[in-house]
VOVO-966164 format. One record per residue (C-alpha): x, y, z; residue in one letter. Coordinates in steps of 0.2 Angstrom, whole numbers, plus 5000, padded with zeros to 4 digits. Layout:
<bamis>
XYZA...
</bamis>
This chain:
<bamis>
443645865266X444446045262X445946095273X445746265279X447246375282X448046375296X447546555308X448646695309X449646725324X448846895326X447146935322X446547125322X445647215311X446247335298X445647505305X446747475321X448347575319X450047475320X450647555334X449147545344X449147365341X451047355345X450547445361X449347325366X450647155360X451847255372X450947285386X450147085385X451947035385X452447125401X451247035411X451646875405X450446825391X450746665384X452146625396X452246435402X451946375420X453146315428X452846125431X452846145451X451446275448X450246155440X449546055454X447746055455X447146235464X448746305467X447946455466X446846445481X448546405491X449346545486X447946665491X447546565506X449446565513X449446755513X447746745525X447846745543X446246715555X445946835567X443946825571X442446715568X440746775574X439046735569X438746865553X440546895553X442346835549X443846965548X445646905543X447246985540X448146995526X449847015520X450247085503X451746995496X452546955476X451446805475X449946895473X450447055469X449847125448X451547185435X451347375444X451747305462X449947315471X448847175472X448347095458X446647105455X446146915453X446746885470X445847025476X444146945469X444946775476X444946835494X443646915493X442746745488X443546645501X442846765514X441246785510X440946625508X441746585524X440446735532X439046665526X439446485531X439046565549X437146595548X436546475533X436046325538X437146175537X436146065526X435946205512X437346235498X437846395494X438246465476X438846625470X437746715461X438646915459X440046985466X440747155462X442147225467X442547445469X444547435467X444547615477X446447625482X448147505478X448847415491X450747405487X452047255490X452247235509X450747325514X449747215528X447747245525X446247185537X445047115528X443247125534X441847005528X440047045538X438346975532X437447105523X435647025521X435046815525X433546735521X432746565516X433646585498X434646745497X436146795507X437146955503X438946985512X439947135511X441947125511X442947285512X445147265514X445847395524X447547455527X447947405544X449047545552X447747695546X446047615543X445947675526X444747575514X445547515499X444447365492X442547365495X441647215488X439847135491X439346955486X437746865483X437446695486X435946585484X435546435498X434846295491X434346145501X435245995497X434745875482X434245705488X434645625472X
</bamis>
């Protein structure tokens, strides 16, 4: 059996200027690469309870589900706005939750695309509205749309859409 050598710590190639890449180990280190989680973080989808704590119901109609939603250091990215991730989380949850009120109860639901237009930052502290209405439903395909607003001027800052397939449940 031949041993191979163990890998360097840093892979980049050699026509990448030292300082660019010095730049970029800088930058990766501010946000926390590498950086352990602490122990009472580690609980199966702590995640998910993170981003849902900062949600708050406010209505639930067929086609459409709207929540408010407070920006605080939990979710908020290294520059003090919402962090993209849980930008993309909410917007899951909620359009998830949207669909859930016209396809059927005996079909699943996956997620096939969801794109996200990051128009405007919300900072720390800001409270947004958040907006989830059903797009387009039929026998397999449902689209919802998902825009976050500020909610003291209206103004849009997040605009996403997600597709979903319904699938009738396997009888296996």
């Amino acid at each position: 059996m031949v041993e191979l050598p163990p890998p360097p710590s840093r892979l980049f190639t050699k026509d990448v200027d030292g300082k660019l890449v010095d730049k970029v180990v800088d930058f990766l280190q501010n946000v926390g690469i590498s950086s352990n989680i602490p122990d009472n973080l580690s609980t199966k989808d702590f995640y998910s309870n993170i981003v849902g704590s900062h949600l708050k119901l406010h209505q639930i109609e067929r086609g459409r589900v709207t929540c408010f939603f407070s920006v605080k250091p939990a979710v908020a990215n290294f520059y003090g706005g919402v962090h993209g991730g849980a930008v993309g989380a909410v917007a899951e949850r909620m359009a998830i939750a949207c669909a859930r009120t016209v396809v059927a109860e005996e079909k699943e639901i996956f997620l096939a695309d969801l794109s996200i237009s990051y128009l405007y930052a919300a900072p720390a502290n800001s409270q947004l509205i958040i907006d989830a209405s059903v797009s387009k439903t039929g026998k397999t395909v449902t689209v919802v749309a998902v825009d976050f607003k500020f909610k003291e001027s209206g103004r849009l800052c997040y605009s996403c859409h997600a597709t979903f397939f319904n699938m009738p449940v396997s009888n296996l």
